[in-house]
C-alpha positions in Angstrom: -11.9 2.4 1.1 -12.5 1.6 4.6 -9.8 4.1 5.9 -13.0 6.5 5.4 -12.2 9.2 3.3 -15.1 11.8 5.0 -11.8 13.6 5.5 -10.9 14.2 2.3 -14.8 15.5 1.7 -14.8 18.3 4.4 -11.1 18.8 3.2 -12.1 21.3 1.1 -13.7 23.5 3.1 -9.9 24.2 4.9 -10.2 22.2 8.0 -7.4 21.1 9.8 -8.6 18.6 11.3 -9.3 16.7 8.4 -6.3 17.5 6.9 -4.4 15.9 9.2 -6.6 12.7 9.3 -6.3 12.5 5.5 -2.7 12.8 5.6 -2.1 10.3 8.6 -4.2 7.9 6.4 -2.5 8.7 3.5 1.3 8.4 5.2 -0.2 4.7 7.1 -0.8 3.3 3.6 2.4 4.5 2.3 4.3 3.1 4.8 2.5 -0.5 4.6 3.1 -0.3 0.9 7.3 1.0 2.0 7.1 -2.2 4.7 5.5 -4.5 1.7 8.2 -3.2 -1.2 11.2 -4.4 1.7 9.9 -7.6 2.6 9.6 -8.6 -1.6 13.0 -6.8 -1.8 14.3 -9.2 1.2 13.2 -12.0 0.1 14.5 -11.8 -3.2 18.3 -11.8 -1.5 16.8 -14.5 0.9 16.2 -17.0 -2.5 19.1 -15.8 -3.8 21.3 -16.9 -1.2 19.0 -20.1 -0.4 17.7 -19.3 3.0 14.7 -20.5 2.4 13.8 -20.1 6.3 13.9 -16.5 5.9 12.7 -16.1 2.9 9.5 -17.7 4.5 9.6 -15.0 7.4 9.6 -11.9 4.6 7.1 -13.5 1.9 4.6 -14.2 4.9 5.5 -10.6 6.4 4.7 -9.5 2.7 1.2 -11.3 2.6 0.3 -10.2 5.8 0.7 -6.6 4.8 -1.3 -7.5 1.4 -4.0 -9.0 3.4 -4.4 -5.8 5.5 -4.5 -3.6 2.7 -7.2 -6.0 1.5 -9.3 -6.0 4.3 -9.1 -2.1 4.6 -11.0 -1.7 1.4 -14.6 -0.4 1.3 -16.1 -2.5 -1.8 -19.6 -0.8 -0.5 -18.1 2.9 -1.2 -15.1 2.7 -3.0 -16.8 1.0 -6.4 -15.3 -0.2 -8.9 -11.8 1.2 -7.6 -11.5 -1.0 -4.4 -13.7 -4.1 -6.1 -10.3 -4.1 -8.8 -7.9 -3.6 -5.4 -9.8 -6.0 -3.7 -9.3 -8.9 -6.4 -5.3 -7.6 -7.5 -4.4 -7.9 -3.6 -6.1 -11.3 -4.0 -3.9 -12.1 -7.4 -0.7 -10.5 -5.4 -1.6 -13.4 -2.5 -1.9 -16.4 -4.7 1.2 -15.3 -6.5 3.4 -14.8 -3.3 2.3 -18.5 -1.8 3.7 -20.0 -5.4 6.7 -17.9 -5.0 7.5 -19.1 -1.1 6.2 -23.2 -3.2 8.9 -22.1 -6.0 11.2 -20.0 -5.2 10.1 -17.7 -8.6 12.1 -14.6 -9.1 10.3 -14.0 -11.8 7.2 -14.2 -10.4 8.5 -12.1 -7.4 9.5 -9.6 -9.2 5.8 -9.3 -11.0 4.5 -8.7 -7.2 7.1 -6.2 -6.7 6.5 -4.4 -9.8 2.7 -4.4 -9.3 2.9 -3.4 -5.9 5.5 -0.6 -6.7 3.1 0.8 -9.3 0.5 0.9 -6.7 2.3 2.5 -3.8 3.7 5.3 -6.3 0.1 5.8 -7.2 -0.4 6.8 -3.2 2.6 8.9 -3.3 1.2 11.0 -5.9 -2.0 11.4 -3.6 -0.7 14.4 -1.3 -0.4 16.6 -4.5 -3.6 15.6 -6.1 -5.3 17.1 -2.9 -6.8 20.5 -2.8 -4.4 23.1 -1.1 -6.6 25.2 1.8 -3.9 27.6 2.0 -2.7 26.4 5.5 0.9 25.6 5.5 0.4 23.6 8.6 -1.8 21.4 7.1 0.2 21.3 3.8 2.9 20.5 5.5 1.4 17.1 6.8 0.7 16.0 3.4 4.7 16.6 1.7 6.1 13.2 1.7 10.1 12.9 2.2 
């Protein structure tokens, strides 16, 4: 993945440093995937109650945040793993511009299972991380 994960390589030899880059990089995609998971969650209530305005507002939020996540990936270093991101997050886009046409819960609510999958997947990250013993730097990878 783009977001350079030379941290996580010199993380195991205790620094700090890294540490904390990892985990900032680690929290940034969480919270795009947090952002993504509310904007499918709002527009749900937004088709529900027919304001299709809005809903048009949080589905292209939602796309945007899909299309960054996209762009972040390193298909040169992250193999197969960001080649099968890279085309989902293209699958996830098509799907969200037929549910703004449609106004498909169902398909919405594929997206929003896909994408929640994904972003617990990157909640689980923090523990699968080596522990260097520093408490600071431990610290920066709990999630709340």
């Amino acid at each position: 993945m783009r977001l350079h994960f030379k941290a996580m390589e010199s993380y195991g030899e205790g620094n700090t440093t890294s540490q904390a880059m990892v985990a900032d990089k680690v929290e940034l995609i969480q919270m795009l995937f947090d952002g993504l998971i509310d904007s499918l969650v709002t527009a749900r209530g937004h088709i529900e109650r027919s304001a299709i305005e809005d809903k048009n507002k949080s589905l292209v939020r939602a796309g945007r945040i899909v299309i960054g996540l996209q762009a972040a990936l390193d298909l040169d270093k992250g193999g197969d793993l960001a080649r099968n991101l890279h085309e989902l997050y293209s699958y996830v886009t098509r799907r969200l511009v037929f549910v703004n046409a449609h106004n498909d819960l169902t398909v919405l609510q594929e997206v929003q299972t896909l994408m929640s999958d994904i972003r617990q997947a990157w909640r689980d990250v923090p523990n699968l991380l080596p522990n260097a013993g520093n408490a600071a730097g431990a610290s920066m990878l709990v999630m709340h």
